[in-house]
PDB file of N, CA, C and O in Angstrom:
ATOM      1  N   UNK A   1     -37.162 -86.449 -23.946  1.00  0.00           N
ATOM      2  CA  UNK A   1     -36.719 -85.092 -23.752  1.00  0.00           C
ATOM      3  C   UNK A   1     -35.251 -85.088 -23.327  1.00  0.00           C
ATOM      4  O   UNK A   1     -34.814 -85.891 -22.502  1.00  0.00           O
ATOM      5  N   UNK A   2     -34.530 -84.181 -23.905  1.00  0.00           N
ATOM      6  CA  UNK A   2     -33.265 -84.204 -23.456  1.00  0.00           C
ATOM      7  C   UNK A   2     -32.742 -83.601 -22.320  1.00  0.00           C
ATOM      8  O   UNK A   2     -32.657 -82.378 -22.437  1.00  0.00           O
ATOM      9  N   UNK A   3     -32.513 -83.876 -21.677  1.00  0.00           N
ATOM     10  CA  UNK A   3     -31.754 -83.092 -20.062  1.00  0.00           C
ATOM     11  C   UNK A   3     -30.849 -81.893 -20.284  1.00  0.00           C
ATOM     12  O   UNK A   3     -29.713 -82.147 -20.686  1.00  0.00           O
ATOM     13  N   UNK A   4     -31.133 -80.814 -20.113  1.00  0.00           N
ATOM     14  CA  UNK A   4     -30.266 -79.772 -19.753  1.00  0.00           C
ATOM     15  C   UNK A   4     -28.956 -79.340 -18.617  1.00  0.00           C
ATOM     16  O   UNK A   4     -29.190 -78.898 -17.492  1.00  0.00           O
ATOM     17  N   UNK A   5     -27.576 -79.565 -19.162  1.00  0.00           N
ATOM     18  CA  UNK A   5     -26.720 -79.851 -18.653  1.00  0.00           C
ATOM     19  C   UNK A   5     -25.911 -78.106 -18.678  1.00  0.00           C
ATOM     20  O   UNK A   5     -26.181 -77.114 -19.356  1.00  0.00           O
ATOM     21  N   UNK A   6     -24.750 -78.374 -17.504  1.00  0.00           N
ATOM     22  CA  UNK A   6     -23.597 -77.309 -17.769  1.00  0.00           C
ATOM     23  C   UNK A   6     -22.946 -77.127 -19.008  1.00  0.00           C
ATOM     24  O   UNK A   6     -22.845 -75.998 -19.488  1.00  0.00           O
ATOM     25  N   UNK A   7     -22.386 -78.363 -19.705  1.00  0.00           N
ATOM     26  CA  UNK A   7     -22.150 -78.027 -20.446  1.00  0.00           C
ATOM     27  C   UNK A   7     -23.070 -77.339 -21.595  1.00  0.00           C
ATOM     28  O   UNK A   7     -22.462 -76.534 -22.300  1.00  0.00           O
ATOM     29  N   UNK A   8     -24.295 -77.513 -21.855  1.00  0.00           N
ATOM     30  CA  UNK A   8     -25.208 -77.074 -22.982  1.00  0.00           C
ATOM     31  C   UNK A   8     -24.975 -75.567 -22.290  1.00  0.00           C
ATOM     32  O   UNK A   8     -24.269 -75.170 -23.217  1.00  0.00           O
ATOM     33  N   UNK A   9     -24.999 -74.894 -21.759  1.00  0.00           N
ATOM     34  CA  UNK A   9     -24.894 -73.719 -21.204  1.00  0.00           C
ATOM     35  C   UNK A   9     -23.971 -73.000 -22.023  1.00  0.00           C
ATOM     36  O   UNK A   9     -24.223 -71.975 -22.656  1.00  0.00           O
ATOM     37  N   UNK A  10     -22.580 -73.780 -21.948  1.00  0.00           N
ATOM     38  CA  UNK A  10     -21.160 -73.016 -22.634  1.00  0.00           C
ATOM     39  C   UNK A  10     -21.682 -72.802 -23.899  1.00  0.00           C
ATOM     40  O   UNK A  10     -21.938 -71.621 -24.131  1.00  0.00           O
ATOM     41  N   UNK A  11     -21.995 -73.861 -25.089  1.00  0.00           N
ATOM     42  CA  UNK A  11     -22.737 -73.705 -26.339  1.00  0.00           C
ATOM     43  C   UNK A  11     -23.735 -72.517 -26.436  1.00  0.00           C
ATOM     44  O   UNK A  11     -23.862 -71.582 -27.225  1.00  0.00           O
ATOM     45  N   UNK A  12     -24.304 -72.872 -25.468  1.00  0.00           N
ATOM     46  CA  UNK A  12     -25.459 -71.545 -25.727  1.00  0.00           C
ATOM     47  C   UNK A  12     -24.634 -70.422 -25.499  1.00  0.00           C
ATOM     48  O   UNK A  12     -24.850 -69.681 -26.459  1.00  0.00           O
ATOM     49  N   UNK A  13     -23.829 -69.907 -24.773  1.00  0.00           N
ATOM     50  CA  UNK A  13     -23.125 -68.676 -24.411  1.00  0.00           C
ATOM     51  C   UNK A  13     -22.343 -68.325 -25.313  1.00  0.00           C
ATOM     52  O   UNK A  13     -22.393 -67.173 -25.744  1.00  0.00           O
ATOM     53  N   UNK A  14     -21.265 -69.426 -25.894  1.00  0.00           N
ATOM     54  CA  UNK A  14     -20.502 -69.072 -26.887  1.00  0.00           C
ATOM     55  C   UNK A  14     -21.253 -68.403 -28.067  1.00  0.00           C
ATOM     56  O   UNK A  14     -20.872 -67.282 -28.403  1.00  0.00           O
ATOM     57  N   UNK A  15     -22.518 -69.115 -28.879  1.00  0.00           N
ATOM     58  CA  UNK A  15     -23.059 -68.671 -29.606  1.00  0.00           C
ATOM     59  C   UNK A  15     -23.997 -67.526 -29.458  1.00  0.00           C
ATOM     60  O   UNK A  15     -24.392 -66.848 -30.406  1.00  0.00           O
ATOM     61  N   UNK A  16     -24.305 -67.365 -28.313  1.00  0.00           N
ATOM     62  CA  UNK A  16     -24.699 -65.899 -28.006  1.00  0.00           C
ATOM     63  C   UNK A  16     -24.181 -65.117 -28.154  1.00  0.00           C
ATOM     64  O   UNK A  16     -24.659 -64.155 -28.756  1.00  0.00           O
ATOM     65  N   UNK A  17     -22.653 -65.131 -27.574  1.00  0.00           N
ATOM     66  CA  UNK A  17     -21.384 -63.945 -27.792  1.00  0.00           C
ATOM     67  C   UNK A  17     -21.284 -64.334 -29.472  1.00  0.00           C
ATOM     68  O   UNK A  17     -20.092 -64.076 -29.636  1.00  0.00           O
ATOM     69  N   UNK A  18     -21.454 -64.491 -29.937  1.00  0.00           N
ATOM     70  CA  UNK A  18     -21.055 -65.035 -31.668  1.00  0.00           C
ATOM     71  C   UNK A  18     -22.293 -63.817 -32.329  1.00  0.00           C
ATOM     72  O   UNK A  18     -22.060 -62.995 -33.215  1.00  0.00           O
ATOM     73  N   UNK A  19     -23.583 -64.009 -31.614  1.00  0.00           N
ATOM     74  CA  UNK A  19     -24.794 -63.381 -32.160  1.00  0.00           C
ATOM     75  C   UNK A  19     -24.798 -62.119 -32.016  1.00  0.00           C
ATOM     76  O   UNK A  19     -25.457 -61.330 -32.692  1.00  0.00           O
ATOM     77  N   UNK A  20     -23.855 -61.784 -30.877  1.00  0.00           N
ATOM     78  CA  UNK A  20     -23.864 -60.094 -30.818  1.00  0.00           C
ATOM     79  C   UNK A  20     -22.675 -59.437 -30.914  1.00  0.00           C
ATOM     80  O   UNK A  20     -22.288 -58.390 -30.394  1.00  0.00           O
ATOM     81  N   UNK A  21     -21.933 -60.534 -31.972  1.00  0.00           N
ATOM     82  CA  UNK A  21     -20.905 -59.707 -32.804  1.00  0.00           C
ATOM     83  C   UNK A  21     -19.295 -59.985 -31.787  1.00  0.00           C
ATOM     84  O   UNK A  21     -18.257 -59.481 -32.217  1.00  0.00           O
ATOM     85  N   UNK A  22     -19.277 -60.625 -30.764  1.00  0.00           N
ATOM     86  CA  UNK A  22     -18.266 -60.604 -29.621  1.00  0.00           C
ATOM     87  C   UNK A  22     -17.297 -61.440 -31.044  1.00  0.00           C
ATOM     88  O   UNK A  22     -17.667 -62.234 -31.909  1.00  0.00           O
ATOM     89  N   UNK A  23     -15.702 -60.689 -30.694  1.00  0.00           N
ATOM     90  CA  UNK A  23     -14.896 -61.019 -31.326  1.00  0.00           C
ATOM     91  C   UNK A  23     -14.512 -62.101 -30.861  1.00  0.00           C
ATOM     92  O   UNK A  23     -14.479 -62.121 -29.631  1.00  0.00           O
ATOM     93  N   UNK A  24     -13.964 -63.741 -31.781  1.00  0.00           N
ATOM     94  CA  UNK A  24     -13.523 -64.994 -31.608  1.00  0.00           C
ATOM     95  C   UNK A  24     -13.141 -65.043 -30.230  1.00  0.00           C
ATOM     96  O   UNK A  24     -13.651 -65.547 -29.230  1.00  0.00           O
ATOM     97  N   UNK A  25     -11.998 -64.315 -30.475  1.00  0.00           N
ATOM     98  CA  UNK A  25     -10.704 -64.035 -28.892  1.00  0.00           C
ATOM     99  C   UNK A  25     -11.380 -64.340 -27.767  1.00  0.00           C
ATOM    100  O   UNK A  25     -11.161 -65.158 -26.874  1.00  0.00           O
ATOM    101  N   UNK A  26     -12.543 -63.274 -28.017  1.00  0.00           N
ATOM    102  CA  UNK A  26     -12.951 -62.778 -26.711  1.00  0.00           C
ATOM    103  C   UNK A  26     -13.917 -64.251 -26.560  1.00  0.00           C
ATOM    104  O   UNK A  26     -13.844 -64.776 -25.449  1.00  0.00           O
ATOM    105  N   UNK A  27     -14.345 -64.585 -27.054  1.00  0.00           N
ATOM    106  CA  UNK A  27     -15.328 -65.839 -26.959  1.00  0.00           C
ATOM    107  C   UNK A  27     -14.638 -66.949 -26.135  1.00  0.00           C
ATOM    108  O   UNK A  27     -14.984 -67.450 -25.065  1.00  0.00           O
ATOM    109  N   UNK A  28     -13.020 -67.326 -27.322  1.00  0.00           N
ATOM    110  CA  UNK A  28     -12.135 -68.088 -26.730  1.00  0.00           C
ATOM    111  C   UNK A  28     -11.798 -67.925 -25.285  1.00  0.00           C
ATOM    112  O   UNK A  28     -11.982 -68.760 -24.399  1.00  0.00           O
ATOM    113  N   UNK A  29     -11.200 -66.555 -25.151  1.00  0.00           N
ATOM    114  CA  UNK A  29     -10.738 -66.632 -23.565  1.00  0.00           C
ATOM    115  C   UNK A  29     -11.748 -66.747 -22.326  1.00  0.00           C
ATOM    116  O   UNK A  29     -11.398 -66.942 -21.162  1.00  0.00           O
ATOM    117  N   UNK A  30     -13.374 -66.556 -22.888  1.00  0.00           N
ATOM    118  CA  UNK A  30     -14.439 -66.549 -21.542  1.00  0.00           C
ATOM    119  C   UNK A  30     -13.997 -68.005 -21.789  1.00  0.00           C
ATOM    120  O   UNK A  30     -13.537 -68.613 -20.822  1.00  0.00           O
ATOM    121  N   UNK A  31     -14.076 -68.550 -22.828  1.00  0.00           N
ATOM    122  CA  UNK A  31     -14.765 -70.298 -22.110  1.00  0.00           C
ATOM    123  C   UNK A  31     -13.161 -70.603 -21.581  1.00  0.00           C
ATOM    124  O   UNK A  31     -13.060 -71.137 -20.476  1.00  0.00           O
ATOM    125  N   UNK A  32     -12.208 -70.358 -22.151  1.00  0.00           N
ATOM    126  CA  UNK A  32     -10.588 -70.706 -21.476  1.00  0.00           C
ATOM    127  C   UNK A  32     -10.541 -71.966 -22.540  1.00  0.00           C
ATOM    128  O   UNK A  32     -10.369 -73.053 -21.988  1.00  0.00           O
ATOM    129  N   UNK A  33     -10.664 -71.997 -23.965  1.00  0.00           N
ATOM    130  CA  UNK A  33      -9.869 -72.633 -25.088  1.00  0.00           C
ATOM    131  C   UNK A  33      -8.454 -72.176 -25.456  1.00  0.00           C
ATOM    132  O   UNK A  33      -8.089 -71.005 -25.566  1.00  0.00           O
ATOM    133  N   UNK A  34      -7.633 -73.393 -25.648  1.00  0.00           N
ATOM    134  CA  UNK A  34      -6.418 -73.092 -26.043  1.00  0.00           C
ATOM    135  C   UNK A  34      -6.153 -72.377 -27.533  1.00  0.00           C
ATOM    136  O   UNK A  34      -5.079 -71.956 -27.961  1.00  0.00           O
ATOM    137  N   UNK A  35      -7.545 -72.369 -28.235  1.00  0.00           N
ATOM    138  CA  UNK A  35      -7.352 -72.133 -29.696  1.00  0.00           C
ATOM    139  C   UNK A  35      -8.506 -71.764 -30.009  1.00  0.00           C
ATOM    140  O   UNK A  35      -9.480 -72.157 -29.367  1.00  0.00           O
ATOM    141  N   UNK A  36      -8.626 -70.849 -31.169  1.00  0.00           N
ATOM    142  CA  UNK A  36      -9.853 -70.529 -31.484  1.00  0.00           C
ATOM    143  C   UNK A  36     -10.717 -71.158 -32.483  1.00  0.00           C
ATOM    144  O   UNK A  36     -11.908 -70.948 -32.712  1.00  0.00           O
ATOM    145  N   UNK A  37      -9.937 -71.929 -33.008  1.00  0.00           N
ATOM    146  CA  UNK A  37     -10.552 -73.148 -33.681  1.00  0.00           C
ATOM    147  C   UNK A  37     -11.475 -74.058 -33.084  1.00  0.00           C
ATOM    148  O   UNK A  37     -12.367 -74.572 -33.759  1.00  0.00           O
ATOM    149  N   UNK A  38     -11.241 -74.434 -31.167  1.00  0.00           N
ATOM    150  CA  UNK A  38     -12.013 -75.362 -31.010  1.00  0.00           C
ATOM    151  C   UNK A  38     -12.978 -74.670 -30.435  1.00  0.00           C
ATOM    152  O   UNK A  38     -13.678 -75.396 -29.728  1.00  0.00           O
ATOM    153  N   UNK A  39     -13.438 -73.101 -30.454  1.00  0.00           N
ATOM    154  CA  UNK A  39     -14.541 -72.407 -30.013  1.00  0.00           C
ATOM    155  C   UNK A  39     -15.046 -72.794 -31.046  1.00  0.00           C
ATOM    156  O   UNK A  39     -15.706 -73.833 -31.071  1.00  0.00           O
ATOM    157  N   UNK A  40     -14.783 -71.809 -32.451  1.00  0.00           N
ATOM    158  CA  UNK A  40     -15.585 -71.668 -33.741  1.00  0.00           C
ATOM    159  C   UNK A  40     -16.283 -73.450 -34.127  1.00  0.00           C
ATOM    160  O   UNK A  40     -17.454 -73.573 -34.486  1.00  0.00           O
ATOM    161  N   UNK A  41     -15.750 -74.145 -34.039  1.00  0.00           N
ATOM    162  CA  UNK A  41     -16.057 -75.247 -35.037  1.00  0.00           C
ATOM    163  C   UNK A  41     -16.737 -76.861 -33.827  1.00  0.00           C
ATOM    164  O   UNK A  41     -16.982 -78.043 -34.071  1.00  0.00           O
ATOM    165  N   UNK A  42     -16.802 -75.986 -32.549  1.00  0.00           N
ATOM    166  CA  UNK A  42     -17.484 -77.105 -31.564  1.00  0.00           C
ATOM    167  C   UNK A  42     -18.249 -76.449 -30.807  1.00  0.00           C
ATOM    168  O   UNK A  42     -19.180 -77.006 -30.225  1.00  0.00           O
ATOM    169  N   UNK A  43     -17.935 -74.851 -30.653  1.00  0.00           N
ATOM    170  CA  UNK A  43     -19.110 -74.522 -29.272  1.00  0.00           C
ATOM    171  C   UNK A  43     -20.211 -73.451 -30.177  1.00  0.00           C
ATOM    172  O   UNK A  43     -21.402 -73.265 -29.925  1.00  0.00           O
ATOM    173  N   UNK A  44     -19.563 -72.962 -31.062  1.00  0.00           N
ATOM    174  CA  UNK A  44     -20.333 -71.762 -31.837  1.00  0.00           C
ATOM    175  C   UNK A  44     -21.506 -72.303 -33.069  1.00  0.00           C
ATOM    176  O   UNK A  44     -21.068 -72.535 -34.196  1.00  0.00           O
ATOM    177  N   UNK A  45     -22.814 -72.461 -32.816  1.00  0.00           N
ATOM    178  CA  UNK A  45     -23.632 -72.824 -33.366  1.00  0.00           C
ATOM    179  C   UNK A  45     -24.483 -72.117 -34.320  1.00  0.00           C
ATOM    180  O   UNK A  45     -25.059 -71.156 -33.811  1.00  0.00           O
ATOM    181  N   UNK A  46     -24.655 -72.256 -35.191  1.00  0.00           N
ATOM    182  CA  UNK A  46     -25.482 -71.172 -36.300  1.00  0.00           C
ATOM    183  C   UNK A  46     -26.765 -70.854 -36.019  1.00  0.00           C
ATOM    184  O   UNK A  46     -27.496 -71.843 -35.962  1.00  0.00           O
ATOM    185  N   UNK A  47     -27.456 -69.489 -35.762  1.00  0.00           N
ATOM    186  CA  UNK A  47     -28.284 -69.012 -35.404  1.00  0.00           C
ATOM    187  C   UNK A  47     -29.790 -69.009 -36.913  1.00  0.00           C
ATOM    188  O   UNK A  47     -29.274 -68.475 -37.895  1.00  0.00           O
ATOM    189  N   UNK A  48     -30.724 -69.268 -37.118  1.00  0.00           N
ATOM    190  CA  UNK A  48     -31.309 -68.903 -37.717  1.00  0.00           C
ATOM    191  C   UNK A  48     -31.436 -67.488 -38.190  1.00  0.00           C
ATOM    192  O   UNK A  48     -31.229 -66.908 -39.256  1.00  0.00           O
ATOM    193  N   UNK A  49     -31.861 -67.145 -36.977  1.00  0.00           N
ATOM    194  CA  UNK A  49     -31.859 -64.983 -37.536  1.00  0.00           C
ATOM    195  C   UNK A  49     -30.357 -64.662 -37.865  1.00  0.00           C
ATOM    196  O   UNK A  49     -30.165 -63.898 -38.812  1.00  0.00           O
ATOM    197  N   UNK A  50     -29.665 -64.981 -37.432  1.00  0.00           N
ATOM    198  CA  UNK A  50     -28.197 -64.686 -37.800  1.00  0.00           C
ATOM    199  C   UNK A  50     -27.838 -64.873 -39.481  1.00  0.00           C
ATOM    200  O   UNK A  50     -27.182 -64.095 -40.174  1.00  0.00           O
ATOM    201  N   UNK A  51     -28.407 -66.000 -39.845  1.00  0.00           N
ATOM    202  CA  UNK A  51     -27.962 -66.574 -40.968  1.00  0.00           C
ATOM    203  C   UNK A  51     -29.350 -65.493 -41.991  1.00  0.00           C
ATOM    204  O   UNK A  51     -29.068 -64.936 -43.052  1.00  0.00           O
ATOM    205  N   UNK A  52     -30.227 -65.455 -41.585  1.00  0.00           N
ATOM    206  CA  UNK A  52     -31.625 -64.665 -42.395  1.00  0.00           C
ATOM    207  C   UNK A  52     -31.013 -62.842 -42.227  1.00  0.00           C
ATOM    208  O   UNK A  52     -31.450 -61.979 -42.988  1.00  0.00           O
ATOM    209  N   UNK A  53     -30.381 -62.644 -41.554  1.00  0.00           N
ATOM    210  CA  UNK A  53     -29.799 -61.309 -41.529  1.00  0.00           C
ATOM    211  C   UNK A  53     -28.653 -60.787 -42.376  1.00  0.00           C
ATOM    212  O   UNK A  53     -28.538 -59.678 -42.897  1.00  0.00           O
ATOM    213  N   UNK A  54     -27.730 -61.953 -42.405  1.00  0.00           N
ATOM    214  CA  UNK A  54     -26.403 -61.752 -43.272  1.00  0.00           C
ATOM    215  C   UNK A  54     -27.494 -61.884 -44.814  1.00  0.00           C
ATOM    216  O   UNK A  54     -27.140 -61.061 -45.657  1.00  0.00           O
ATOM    217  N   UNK A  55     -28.744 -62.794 -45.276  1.00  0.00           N
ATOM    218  CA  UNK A  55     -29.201 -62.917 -46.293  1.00  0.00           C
ATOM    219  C   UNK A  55     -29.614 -61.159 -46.782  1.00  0.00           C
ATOM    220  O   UNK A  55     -29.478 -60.630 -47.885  1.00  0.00           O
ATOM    221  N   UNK A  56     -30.128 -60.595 -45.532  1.00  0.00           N
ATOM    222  CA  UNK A  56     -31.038 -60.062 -45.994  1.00  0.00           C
ATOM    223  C   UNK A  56     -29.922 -58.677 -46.317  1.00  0.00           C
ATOM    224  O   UNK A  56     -30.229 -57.866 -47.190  1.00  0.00           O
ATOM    225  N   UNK A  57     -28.694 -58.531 -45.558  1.00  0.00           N
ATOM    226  CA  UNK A  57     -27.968 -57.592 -45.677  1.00  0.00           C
ATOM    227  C   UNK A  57     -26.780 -57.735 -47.058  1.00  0.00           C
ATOM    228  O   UNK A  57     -26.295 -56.687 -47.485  1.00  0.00           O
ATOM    229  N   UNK A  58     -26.487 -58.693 -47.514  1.00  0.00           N
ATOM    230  CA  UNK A  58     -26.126 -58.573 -48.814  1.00  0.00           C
ATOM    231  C   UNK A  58     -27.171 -58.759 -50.020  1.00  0.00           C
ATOM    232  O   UNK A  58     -26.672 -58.960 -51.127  1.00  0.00           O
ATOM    233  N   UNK A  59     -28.987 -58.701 -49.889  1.00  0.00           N
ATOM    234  CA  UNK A  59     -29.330 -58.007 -50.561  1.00  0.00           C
ATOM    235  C   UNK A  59     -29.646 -57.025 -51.030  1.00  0.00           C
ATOM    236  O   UNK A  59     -30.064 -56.712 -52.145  1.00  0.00           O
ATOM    237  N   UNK A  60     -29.323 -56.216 -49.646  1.00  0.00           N
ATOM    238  CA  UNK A  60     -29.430 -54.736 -49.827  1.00  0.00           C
ATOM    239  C   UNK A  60     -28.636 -54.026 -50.150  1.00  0.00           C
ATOM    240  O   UNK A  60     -28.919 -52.843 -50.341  1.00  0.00           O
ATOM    241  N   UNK A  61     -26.985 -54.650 -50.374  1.00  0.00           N
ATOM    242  CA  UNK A  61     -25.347 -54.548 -50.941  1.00  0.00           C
ATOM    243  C   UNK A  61     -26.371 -54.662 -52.543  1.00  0.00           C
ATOM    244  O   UNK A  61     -26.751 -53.657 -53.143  1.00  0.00           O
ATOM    245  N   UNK A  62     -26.589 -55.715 -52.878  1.00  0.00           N
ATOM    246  CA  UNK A  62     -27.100 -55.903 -53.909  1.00  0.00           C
ATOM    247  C   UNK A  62     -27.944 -54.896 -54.815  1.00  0.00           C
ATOM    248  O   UNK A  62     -27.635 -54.439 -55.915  1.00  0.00           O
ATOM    249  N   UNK A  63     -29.338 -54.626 -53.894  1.00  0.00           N
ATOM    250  CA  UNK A  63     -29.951 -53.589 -54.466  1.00  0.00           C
ATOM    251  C   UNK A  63     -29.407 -52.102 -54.726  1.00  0.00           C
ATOM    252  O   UNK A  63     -30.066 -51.246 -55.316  1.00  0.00           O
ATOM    253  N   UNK A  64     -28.116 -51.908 -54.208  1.00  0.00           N
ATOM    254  CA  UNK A  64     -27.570 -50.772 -54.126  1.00  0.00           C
ATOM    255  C   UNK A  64     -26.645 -50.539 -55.494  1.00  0.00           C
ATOM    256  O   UNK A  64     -26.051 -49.505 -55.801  1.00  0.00           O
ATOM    257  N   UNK A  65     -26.687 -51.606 -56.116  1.00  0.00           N
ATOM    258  CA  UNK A  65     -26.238 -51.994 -57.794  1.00  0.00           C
ATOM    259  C   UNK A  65     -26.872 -52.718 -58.782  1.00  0.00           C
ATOM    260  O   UNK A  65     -26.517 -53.231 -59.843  1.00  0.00           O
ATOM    261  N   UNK A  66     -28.028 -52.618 -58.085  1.00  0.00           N
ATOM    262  CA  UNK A  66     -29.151 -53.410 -58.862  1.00  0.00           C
ATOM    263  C   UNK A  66     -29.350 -53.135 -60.684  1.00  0.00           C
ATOM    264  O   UNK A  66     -30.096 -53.798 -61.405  1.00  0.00           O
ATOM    265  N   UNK A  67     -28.214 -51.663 -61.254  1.00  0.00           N
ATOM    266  CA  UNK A  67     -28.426 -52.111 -62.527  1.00  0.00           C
ATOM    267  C   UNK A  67     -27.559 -53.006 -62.869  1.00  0.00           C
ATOM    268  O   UNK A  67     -27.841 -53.796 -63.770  1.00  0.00           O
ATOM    269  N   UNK A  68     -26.125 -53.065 -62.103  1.00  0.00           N
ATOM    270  CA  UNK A  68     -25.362 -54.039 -62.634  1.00  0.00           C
ATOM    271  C   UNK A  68     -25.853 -55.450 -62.644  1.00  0.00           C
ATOM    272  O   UNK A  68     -25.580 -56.314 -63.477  1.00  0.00           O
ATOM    273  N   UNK A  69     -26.800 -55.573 -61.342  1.00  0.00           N
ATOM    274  CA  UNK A  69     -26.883 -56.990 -61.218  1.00  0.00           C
ATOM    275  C   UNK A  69     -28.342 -57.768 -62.016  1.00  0.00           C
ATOM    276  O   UNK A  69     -28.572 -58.845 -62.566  1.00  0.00           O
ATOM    277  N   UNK A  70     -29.141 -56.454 -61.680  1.00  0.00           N
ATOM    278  CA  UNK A  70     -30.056 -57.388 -62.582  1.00  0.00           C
ATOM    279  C   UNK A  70     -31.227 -57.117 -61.519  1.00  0.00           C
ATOM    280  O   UNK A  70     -30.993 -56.422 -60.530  1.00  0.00           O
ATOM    281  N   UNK A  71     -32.745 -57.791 -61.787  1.00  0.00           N
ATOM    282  CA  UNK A  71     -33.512 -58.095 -60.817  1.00  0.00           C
ATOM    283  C   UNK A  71     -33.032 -59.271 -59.731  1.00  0.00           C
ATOM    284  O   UNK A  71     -32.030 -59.974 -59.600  1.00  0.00           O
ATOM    285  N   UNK A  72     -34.413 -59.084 -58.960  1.00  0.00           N
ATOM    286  CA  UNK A  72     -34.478 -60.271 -57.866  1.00  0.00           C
ATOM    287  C   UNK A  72     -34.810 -61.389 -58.785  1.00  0.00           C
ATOM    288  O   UNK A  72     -34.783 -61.254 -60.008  1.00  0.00           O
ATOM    289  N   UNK A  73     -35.121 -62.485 -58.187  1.00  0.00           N
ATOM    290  CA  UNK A  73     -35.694 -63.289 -58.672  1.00  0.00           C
ATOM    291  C   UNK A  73     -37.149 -63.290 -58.614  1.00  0.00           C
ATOM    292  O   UNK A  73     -37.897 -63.968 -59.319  1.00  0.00           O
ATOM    293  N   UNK A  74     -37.460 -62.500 -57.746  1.00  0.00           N
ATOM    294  CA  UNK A  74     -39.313 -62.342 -57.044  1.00  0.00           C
ATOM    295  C   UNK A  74     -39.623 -61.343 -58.121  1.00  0.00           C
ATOM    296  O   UNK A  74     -40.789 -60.963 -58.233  1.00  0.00           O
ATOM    297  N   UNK A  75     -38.351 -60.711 -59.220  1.00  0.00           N
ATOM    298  CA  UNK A  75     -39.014 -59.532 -59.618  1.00  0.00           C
ATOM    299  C   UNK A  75     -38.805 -60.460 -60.971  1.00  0.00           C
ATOM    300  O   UNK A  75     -38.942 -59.733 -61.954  1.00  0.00           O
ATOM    301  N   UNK A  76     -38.599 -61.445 -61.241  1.00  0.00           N
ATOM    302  CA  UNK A  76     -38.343 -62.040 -62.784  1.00  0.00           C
ATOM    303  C   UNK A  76     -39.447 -62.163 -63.106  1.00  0.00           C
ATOM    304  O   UNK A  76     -40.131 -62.617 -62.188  1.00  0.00           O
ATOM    305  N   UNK A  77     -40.449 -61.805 -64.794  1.00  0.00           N
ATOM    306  CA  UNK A  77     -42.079 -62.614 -64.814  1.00  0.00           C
ATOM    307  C   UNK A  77     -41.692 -63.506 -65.030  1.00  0.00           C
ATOM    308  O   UNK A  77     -40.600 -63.856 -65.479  1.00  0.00           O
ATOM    309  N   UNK A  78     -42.984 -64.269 -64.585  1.00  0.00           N
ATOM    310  CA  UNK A  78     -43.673 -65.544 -64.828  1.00  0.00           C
ATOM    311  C   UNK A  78     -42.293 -66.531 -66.599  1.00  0.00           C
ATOM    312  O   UNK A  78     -42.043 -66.304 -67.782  1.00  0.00           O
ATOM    313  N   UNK A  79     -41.925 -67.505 -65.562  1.00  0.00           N
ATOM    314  CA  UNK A  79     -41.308 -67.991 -66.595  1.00  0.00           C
ATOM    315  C   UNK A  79     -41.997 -68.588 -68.128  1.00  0.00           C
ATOM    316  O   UNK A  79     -41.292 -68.418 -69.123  1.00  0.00           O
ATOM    317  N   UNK A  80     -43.218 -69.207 -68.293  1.00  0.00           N
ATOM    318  CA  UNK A  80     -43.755 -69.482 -69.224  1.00  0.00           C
ATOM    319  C   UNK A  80     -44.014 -67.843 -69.858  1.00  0.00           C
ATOM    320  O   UNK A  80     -43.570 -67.624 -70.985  1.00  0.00           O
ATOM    321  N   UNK A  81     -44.525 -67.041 -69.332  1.00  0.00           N
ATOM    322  CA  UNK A  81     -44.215 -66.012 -70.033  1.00  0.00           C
ATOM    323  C   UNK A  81     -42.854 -64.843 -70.440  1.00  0.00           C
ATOM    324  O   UNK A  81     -43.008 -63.872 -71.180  1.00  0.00           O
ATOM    325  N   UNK A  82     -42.110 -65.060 -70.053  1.00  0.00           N
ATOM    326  CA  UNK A  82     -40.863 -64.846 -70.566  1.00  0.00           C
ATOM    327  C   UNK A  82     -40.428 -65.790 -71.538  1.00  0.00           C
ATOM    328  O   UNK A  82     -39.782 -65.238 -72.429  1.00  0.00           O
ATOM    329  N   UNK A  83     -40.554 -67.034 -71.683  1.00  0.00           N
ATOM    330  CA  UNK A  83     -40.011 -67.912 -72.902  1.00  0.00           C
ATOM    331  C   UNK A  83     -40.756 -67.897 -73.882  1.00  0.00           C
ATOM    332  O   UNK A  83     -40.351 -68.652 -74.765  1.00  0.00           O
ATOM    333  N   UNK A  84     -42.110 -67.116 -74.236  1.00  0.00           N
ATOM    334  CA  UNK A  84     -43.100 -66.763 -75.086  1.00  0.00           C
ATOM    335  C   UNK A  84     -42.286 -65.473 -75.898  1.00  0.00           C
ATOM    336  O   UNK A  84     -42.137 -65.187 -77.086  1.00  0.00           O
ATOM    337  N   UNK A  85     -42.012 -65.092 -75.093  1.00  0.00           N
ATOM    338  CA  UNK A  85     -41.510 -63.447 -75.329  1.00  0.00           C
ATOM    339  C   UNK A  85     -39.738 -63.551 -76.426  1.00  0.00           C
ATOM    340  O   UNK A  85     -39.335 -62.810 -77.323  1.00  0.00           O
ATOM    341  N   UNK A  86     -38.931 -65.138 -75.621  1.00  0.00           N
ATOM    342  CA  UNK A  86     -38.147 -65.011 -76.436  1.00  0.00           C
ATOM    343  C   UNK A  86     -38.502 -66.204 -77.742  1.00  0.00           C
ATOM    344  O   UNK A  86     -37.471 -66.340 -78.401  1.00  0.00           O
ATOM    345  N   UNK A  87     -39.190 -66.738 -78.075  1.00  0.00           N
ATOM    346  CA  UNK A  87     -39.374 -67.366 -79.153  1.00  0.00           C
ATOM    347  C   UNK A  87     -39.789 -66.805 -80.263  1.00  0.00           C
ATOM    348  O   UNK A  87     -39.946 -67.485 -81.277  1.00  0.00           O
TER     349      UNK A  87
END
């Protein structure tokens, strides 16, 4: 089991402020980084729901032009039956 330290704390915080939208800056200056580079790319960790939310919100960009774009893929039939259809 891994030991829970101060530092794991900053990580978790940074990426918390990351999860509820807190601008870089503001992230940078709580922890007191000289740059916002070494927040983003060492303390700011990718969230699961974060990453399943941005999915789910540019499919709904998507569905909002859905003739340009086409179906889903969940809405394509059955591939053996579509290649029946073009032969």
């Amino acid at each position: 089991m891994i030991g829970v330290n101060w530092h794991w704390f900053r990580h978790a915080h940074a990426t918390s402020l990351d999860s509820t939208g807190a601008p870089i800056g503001t992230t940078q200056a709580l922890l007191g980084h000289s740059s916002s580079e070494i927040t983003r790319e060492t303390y700011i960790h990718s969230v699961p729901a974060d990453a399943r939310r941005a999915v789910e919100d540019v499919d709904r960009l998507l569905e909002t032009r859905g003739s340009l774009i086409g179906p889903k893929w969940t809405q394509v039939p059955d591939w053996p039956e579509l290649a029946s259809l073009l032969i």
